[in-house]
TORFI-631049 format. One record per residue (C-alpha): residue in one letter; chain; x, y, z. Coordinates in nm, 2 decimals. Each point is the difference from the previous one (the first is absolute). Layout:
// TORFI-631049
+------+------+--------+--------+--------+
: rodo : voti :     px :     py :     pz :
+------+------+--------+--------+--------+
:    A :    A :      X :      Y :      Z :
...
+------+------+--------+--------+--------+
// end
This chain:
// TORFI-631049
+------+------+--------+--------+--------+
: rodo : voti :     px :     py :     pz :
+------+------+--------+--------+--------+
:    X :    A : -12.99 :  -6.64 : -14.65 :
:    X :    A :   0.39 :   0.11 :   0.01 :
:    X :    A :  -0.15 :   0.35 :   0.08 :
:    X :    A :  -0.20 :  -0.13 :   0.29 :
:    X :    A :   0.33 :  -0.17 :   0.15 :
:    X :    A :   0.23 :   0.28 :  -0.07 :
:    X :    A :  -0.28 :   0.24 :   0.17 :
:    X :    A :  -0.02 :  -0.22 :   0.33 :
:    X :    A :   0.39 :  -0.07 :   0.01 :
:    X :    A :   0.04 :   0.42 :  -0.03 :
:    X :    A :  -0.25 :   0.03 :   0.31 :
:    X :    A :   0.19 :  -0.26 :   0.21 :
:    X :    A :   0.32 :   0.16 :  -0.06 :
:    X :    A :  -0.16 :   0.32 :   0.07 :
:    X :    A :  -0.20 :  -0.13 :   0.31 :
:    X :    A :   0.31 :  -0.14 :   0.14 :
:    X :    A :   0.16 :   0.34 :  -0.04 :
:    X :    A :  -0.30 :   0.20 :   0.22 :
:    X :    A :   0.01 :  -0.26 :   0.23 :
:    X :    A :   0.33 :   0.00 :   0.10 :
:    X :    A :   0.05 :   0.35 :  -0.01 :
:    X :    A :  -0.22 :   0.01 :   0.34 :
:    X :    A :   0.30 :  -0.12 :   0.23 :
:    X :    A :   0.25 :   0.19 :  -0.17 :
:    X :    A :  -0.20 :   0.35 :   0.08 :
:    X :    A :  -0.13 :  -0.15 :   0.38 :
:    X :    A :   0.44 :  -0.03 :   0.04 :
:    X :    A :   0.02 :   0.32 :  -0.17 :
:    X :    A :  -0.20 :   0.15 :   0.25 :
:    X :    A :   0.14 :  -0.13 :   0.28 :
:    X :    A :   0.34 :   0.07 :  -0.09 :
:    X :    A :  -0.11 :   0.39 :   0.00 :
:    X :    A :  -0.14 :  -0.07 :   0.33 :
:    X :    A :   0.29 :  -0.14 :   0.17 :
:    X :    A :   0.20 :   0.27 :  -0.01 :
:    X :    A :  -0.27 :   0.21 :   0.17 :
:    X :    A :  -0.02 :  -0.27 :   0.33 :
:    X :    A :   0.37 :  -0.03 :  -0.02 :
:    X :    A :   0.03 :   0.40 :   0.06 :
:    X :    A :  -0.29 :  -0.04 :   0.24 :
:    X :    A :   0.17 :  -0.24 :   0.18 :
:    X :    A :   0.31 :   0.17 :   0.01 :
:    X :    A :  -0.12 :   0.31 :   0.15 :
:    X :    A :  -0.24 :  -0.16 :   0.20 :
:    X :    A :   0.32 :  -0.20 :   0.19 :
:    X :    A :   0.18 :   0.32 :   0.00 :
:    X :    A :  -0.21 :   0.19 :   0.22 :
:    X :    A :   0.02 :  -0.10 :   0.40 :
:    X :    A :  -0.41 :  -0.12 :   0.11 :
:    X :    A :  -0.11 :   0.25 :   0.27 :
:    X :    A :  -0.25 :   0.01 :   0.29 :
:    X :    A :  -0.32 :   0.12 :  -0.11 :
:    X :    A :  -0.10 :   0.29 :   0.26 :
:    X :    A :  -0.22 :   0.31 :  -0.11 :
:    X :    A :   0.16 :   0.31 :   0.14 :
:    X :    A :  -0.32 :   0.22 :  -0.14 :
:    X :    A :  -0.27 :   0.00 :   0.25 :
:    X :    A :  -0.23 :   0.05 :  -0.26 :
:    X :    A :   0.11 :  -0.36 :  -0.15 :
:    X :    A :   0.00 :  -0.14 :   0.31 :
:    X :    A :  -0.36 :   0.13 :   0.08 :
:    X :    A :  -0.13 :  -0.18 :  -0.32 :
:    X :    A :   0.17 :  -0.30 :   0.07 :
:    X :    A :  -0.16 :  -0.06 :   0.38 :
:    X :    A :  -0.33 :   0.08 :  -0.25 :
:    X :    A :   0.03 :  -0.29 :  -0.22 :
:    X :    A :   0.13 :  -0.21 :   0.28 :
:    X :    A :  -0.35 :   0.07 :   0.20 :
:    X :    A :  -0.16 :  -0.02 :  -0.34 :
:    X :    A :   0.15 :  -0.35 :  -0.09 :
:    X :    A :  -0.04 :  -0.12 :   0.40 :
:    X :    A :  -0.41 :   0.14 :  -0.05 :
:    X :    A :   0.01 :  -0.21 :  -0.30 :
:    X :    A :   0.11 :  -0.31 :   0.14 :
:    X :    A :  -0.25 :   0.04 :   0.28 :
:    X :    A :  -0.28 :  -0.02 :  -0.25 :
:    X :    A :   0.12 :  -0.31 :  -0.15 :
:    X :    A :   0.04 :  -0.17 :   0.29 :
:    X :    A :  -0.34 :   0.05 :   0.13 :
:    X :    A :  -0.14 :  -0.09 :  -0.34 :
:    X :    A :   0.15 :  -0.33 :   0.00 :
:    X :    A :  -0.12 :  -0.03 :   0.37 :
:    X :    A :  -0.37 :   0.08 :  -0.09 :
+------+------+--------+--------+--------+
// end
């Protein structure tokens, strides 16, 4: 009988243990993490935004493309729903 408590005492001691050592490794993690988004962030704000323009006519080509693509698309929906 004393070898049945000791035995269940040991696994809640040692269930306690795993258990707990779940948080400590999710803050572990994200403590590795942070100084990741803090350099991303940092570089990120460093950098002026800028407009967008393709100077490539190529690029530009293939984005009137999708544009007409995506517009074609959206034409189809639209009479779908209608029908």
């Amino acid at each position: 009988m004393k070898k049945l408590v000791l035995v269940c005492v040991c696994g809640g001691f040692l269930s306690a243990a795993a258990v707990a050592a779940d948080p400590y490794e999710e803050w572990l993690t994200k403590q590795s993490q942070r100084g990741t988004e803090i350099e991303l962030i940092r570089v990120a704000s460093e950098k002026p935004l800028a407009a967008t323009e393709e100077t490539d006519p190529e690029v530009a080509d293939i984005l009137k493309e999708v544009e007409a693509i995506d517009a074609e698309a959206d034409d189809h929906e639209a009479i779908e729903d209608a029908s």
